[in-house]
C-alpha positions in Angstrom: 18.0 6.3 36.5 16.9 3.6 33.7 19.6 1.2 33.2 20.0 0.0 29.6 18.3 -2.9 27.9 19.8 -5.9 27.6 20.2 -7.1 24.0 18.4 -10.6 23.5 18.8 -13.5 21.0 18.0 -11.9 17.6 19.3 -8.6 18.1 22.6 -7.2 16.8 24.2 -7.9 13.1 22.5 -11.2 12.0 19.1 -9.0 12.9 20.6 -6.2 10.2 21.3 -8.9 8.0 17.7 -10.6 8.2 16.3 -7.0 7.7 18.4 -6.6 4.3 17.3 -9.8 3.4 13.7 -9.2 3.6 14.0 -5.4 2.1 15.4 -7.2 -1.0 12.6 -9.0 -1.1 9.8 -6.6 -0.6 11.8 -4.1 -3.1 11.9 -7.5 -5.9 7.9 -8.2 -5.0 7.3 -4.9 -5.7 9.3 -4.6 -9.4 7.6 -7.5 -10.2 3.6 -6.1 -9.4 2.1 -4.3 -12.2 1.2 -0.5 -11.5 -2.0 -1.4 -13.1 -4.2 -4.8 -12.6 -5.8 -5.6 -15.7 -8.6 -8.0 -13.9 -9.6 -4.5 -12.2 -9.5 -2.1 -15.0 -10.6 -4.0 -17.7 -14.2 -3.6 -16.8 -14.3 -0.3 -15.6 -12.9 0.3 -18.8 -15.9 -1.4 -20.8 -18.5 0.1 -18.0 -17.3 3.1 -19.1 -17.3 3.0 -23.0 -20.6 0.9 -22.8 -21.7 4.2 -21.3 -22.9 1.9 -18.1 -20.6 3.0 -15.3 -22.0 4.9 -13.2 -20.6 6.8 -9.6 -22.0 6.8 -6.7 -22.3 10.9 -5.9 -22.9 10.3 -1.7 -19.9 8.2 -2.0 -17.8 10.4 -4.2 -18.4 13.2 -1.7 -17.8 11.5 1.2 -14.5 10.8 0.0 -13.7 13.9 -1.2 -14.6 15.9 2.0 -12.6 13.4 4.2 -9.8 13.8 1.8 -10.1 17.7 2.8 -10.3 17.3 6.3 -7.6 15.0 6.9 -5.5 17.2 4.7 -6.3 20.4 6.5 
């Protein structure tokens, strides 16, 4: 028969209380960060309309058949 572990410093209510803490911070860092970077899409954007973007096919199907398999 296991016998129970004993609870150490850090566990208990002020550990549920540091966990709150740092949930409402991850939940504000993440209302703050933009859905969209603008230092990332602005030159895709202008690769594309310059008509100079191009994609890389090998890589495009590689990621489109592990896609598949990990979804099957």
């Amino acid at each position: 028969m296991k016998k129970p572990k004993k609870q150490g410093p850090g566990t208990g209510a002020p550990n549920l209380q540091r966990n709150d803490k740092l949930m409402e911070q991850v939940r504000q860092i993440i209302a703050e960060t933009p859905e969209v970077r603008p230092e990332k899409v602005e030159p895709l954007r202008e690769a594309v309309a310059s008509g100079t973007y191009e994609i890389d096919a090998r890589k495009l199907a590689n990621s489109l058949i592990t896609k598949l398999i990990l979804e099957s």
